[in-house]
N, C-alpha and C positions, 0 to 999 in steps of 0.2 A: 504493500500500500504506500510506505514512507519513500519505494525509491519511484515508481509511478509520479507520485504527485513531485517529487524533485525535479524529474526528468517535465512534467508538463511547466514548472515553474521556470527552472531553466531557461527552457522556450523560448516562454512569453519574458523574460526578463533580457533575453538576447536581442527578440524581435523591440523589445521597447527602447533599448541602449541603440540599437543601429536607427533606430526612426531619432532618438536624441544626437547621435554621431552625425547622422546627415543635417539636422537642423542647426549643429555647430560648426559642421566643418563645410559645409556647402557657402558657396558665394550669395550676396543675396537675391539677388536674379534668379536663382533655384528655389526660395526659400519661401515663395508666397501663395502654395498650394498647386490648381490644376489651371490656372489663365495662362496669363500674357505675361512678361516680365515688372518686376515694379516699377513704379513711377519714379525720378529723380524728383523730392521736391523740395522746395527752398520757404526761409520762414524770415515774417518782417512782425513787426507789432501795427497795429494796426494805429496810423496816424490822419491828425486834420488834413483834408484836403484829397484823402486819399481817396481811388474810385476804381471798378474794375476798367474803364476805358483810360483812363491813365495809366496806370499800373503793365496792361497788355500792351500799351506803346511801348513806357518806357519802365521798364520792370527794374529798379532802382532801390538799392536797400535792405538787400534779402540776404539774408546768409544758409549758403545752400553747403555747409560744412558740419557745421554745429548738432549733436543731437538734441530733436525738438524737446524734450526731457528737461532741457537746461534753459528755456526761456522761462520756466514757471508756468503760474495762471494769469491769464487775460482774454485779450482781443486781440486775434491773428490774423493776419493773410496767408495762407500757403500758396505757393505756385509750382507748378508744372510746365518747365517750359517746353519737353519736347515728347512726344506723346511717341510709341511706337507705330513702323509702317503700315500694322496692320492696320489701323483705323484709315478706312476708305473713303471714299464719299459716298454719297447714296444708300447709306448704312447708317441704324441706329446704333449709340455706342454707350454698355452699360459702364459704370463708372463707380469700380466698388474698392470701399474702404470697409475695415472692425468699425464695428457700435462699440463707442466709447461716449462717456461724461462729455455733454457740450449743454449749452441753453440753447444754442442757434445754430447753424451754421448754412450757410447758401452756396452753393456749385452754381460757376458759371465757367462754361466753354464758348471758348471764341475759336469760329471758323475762319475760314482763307480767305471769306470775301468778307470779312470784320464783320459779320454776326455777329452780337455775345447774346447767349441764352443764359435766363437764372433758373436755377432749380431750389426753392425755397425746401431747407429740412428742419426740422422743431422736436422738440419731445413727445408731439401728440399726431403729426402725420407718418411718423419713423415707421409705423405697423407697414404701410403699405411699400414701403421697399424694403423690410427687414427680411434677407434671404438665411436659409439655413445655415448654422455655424454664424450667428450675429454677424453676417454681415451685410452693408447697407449696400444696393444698388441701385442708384440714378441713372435713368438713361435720355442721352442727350438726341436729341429726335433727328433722322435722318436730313440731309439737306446736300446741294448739289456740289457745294463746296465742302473738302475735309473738315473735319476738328483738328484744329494744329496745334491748342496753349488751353490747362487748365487754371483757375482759379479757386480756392473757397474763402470765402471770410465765416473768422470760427469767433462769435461771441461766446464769453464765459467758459472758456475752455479749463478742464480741472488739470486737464495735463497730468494725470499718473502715468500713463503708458505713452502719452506723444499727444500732440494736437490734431493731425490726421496722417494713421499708421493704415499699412498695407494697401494702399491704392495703386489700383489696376486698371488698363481697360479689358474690357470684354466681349466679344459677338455672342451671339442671342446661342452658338452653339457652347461655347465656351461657357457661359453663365449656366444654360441649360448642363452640360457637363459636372460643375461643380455642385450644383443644387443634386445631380442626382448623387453625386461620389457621398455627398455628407447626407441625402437622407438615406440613403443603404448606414451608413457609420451610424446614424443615429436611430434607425429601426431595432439595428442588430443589438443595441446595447438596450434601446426598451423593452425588446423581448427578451435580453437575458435578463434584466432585473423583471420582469413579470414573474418569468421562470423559475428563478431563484429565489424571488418574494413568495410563489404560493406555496414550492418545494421545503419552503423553510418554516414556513407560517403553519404547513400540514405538519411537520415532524413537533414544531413547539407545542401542535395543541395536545400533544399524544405523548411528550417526554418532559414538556414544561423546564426547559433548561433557561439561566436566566441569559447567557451570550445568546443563544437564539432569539429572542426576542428583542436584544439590542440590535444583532444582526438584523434582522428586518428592517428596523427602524431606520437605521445607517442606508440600505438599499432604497428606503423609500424617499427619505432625505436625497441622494443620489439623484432618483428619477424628478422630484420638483427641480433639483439645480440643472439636469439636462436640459427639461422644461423649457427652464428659463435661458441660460445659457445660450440655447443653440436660436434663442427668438422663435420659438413653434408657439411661446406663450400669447407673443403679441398677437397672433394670429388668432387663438383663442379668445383676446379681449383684446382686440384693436383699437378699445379710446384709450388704454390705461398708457399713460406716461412711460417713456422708455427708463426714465429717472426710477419708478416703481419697480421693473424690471431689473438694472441691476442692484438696488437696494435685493431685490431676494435673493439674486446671486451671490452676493455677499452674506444673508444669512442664512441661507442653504449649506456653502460650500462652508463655513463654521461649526452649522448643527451636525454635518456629515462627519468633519474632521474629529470634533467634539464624542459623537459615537463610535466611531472608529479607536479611541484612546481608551471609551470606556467599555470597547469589545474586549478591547488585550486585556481589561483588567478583571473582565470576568471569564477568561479565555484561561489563563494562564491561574497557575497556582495561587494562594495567597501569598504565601512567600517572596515570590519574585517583585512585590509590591510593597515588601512590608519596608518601614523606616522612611529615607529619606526620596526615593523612587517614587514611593505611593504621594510622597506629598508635593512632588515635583509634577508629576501627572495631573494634577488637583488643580494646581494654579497655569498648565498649560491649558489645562480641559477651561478653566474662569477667562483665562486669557480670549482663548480662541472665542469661547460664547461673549465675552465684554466688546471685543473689536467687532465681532459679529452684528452688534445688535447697535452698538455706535455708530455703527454706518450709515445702517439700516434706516435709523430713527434722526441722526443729525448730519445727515448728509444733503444739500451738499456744503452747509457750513464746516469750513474746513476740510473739504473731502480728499485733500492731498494730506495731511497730518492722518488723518483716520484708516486712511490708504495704507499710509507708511505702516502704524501700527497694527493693523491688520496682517498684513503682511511678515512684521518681525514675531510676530503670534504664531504663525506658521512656521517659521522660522526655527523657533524652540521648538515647536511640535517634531520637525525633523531632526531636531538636536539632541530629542528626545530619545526618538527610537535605538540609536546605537545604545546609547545606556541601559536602555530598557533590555537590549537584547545581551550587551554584556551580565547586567544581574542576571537574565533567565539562564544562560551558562553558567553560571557561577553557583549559582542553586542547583545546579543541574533540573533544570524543568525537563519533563517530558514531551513538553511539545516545542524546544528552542529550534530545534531547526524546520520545523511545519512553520513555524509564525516569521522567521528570517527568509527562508523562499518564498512565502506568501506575499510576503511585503515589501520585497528589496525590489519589484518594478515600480509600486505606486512611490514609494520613498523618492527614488530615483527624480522620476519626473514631479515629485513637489517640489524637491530641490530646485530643479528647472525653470519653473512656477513660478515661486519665491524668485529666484533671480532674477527673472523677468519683470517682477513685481517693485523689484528693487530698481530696476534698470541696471545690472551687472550685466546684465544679457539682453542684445539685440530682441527684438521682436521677430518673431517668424510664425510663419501661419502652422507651420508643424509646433513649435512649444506652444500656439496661441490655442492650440487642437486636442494635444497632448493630456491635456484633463481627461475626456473623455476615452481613452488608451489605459489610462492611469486607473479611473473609475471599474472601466470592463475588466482591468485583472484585479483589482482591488474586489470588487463584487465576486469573480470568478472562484479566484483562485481560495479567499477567504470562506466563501461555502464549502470547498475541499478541504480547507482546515480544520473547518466545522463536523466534513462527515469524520475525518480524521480522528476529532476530540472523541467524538461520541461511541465509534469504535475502539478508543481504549477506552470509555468509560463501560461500557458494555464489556470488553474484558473485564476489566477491575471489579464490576459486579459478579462475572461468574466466579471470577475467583475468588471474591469473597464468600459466593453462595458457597460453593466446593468446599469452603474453611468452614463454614458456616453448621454445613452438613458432617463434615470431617469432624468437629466441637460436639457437633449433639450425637456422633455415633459412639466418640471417648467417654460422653457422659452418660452413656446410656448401657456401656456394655463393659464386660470384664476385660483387662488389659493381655491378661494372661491367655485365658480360656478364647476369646471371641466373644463368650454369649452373653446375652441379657447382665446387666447388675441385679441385685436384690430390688433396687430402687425402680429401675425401670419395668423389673420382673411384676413389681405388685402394681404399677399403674395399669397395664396392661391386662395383668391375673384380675382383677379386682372388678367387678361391674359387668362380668360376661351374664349373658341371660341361659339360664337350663342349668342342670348339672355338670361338673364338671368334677374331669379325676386328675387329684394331687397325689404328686409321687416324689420323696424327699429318699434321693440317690446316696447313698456315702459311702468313700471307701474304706475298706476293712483293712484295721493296722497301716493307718497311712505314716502314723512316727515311726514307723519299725522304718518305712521305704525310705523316710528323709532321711535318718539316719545308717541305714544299708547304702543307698547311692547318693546321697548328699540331697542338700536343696535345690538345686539345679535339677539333678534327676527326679527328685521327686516334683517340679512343673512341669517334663515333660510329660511326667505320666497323667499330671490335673490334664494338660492338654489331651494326649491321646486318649481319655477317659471320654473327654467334651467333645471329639472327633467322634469317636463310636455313639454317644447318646444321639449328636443331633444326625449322623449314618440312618440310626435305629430307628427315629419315628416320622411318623409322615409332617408334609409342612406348617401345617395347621396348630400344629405343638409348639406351646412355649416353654423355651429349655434356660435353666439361669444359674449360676452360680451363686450361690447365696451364704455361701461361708467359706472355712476353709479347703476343708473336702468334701462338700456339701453343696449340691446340686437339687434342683426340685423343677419340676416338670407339670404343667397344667393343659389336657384338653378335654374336648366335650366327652361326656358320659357316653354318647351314641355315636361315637367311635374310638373307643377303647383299645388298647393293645395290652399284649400279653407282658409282664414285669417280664420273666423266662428271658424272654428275644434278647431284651436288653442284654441281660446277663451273660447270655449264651453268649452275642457278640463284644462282651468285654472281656470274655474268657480266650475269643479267638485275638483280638489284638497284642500287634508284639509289643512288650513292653522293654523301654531299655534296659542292657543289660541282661536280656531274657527273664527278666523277675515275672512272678505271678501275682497277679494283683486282682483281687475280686473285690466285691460292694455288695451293700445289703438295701435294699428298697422298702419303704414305708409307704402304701398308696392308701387313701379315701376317696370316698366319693360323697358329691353334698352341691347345695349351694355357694357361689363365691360372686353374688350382686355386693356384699356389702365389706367392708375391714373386718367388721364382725365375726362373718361366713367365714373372713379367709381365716382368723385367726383359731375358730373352731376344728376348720378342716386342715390344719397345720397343726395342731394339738392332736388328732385322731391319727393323719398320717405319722408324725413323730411317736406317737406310741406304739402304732404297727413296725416302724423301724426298730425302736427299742426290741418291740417282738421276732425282728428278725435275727438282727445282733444277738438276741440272748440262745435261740435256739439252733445258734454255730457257725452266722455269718454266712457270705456266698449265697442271698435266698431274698426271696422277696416276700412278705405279707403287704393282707390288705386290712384295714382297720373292722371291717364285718367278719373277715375268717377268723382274727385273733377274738374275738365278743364270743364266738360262737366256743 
């Protein structure tokens, strides 16, 4: 099972590193999905006097070096001065940038024969160009002369990630292309969280584990931040503010991170939590939920401070995990290397996240994606740790039952002999319905044999004594040792056996040493419903024993033959 799920972890951890390999190590011209190459664009602050037909003459001002990261928040211009060949004429051309934090922003393209077209974009018409994987696409209307030069003016820009990151152009095939590449990506991952939501949802209601039902919760969390994330939500509610939109994405992707910390901790032993771990966990778990909800609720006052500390929340989160899996080695958990394959892709690409977040790391449409990669093994592979746990939980139960069953056969029976105790002999003896025949077995001169072959030989001979008795009678007989060389035997009256057989076959057993060793039997017969019963028909039998003893041993009576 452990090296299966290694090998699928593996995998997916290889395939996630090489999609992070190529998003670092690739140019940027590779790095903006399935279109056209990206835009070169240049950034001014937006000044008096300034206008898009100014500006398309004499484009004046702009710093096309700098990353946009580092002008702050404001009022921008970005420009585009050179568009790629492919935008034709007589072609309408989609013009897509990431949904990010803006109040405003307006696209205008100027064609060959000085056209300029505006495209008004706002928080409340975003729904109808919000394409799959957030992203916006304007398209600027066919006309006989090309588009040569773009423009946007970006009011209230919050500037965490860029003022306008990832713009492209695009043909109607190219857009249609990308729309289908992200809803296949994004199908795939809402039917494995379906899958994995009802697969896990069924097992919790039938084993009530409490990681199971965090697990859930984490998957469901997940599925709203897709939701949202990928803009299928605006689609669903197309007046709602794009600002409402990522306000959930920020407390999604916190409630998610949030359960995900408090899965390891119901995943994993107590132990690997206890001291100062557990309390490190606690204020990452406060952390992540505080920036979460500060976003959320006061954004966009200050939404570049809240940004930041959201982010450095994350931050310890992944700073966390090495630790967390260093104590699970060190305790030796049983599940440190299910929870270390499990998690070393989603780890991987928060890291990536975070950095992005930070601006240490370029923007690219592969890290911008990468959540949802991160998500599907995270979802994935975590339910495989899950059947994992539960698999050695379900060991650890049989083999407690095993011990369990092992305890009550120790406490139930003679160590020596095999059979019955006295103890468990009378719970069993006692409350049978009809009559029953008691028969108290002993052997004759058993100190002469401890002392002839020692005490060692004399338990093998208790043994082969207790071999031959339970040989001798059918299964239905309860056989017990109940002293020291004292034996007693209980079954129904209306099926009786001959004492003789017994005898006859203790006479045939070899005993060690070749000694001869015979016994005398006491039986009655009577009621045994009550302690009472027993202890009468043990007093009857014991004195037909006494009767056999006396008249020379090697012989069996019954307590009505001796009356008679």
């Amino acid at each position: 099972m452990i090296a299966r799920l290694a090998s699928l972890c593996w995998s997916t951890l290889c395939l996630m590193m090489a999609v992070g390999t190529v998003s670092l190590a690739t140019p940027a011209a590779a790095q903006i999905g399935l279109g056209s190459p990206p835009l070169a664009l240049c950034v001014k602050r937006i000044a008096p006097g300034d206008s898009p037909v100014r500006l398309f003459s004499a484009p004046t001002g702009f710093d096309c070096t700098s990353r946009q990261t580092g002008f702050g928040r404001g009022d921008f211009w970005v420009f585009a001065p050179v568009l790629p060949r492919s935008t034709h004429q007589g072609e309408p051309v989609g013009i897509r940038t990431a949904a990010i934090w803006q109040r405003h922003a307006t696209l205008y393209g100027h064609y060959a024969d000085g056209t300029i077209i505006a495209l008004p974009l706002n928080q409340y018409n975003i729904a109808r160009h919000l394409q799959l994987g957030a992203i916006v696409e304007q398209v600027m209307p066919a006309r006989s002369a090309p588009l040569i030069q773009l423009l946007w003016r970006v009011e209230g820009a919050s500037n965490m990630r860029g003022i306008v990151i990832g713009a492209q152009t695009a043909t109607r095939d190219e857009s249609a292309r990308n729309n289908m590449f992200m809803a296949a990506l994004y199908a795939a991952f809402g039917g494995l969280c379906v899958a994995l939501l009802v697969h896990n949802l069924a097992m919790w209601s039938a084993m009530k584990h409490r990681f199971q039902i965090i697990y859930c919760l984490m998957v469901a969390t997940l599925m709203i931040y897709a939701l949202s994330s990928s803009g299928a939500l605006a689609w669903l509610w197309p007046s709602m503010p794009d600002i409402d939109r990522i306000r959930i994405n920020y407390l999604m992707l916190a409630s998610s991170a949030s359960l995900a910390l408090v899965f390891a901790r119901s995943y994993f032993e107590p132990r690997v939590f206890a001291g100062w771990i557990g309390v490190a966990g606690r204020v990452v778990i406060a952390g992540l939920m505080t920036s979460g909800l500060s976003f959320a609720l006061l954004a966009p006052w200050q939404a570049l401070a809240l940004h930041k500390f959201f982010s450095f929340s994350f931050l310890a989160m992944v700073a966390l995990i090495p630790a967390l899996l260093w104590r699970a080695w060190r305790t030796k958990s049983s599940y440190f290397r299910v929870f270390a394959l499990t998690w070393s892709a989603p780890i991987v690409f928060a890291g990536l996240r975070v950095a992005n977040s930070l601006n240490l790391l370029q923007w690219s449409f592969w890290v911008d994606n990468s959540t949802i990669l991160a998500m599907s093994s995270e979802a994935l592979l975590s339910s495989l740790a899950i059947s994992y746990r539960i698999r050695m939980l379900s060991r650890e139960r049989d083999d407690a039952r095993v011990q369990e069953l092992a305890a009550r056969a120790l406490a139930d029976t003679d160590p020596l002999t095999g059979l019955l105790n006295r103890r468990s002999f009378l719970a069993r003896a006692i409350g049978r319905s009809g009559d029953q025949i008691l028969m108290i077995a002993d052997l004759d001169h058993f100190k002469a044999v401890n002392e002839t072959i020692g005490h060692d030989g004399g338990d093998e001979v208790l043994r082969v004594f207790a071999r031959s008795l339970r040989a001798s009678l059918p299964a239905e007989a309860l056989v017990a040792r109940i002293g020291g060389e004292e034996f007693a035997i209980v079954l129904p009256a209306d099926h009786p056996i001959d004492a003789d057989t017994i005898l006859d076959r203790l006479r045939a057993e070899r005993m060690p040493f070749d000694l001869t060793v015979t016994a005398s039997i006491g039986a009655s017969t009577g009621p045994l419903a009550t302690e009472i019963d027993w202890k009468k028909l043990y007093r009857r039998a014991d004195r037909a024993l006494f009767g056999a003893k006396s008249a020379g041993r090697d012989r069996a009576r019954h307590d009505i033959a001796l009356a008679a």
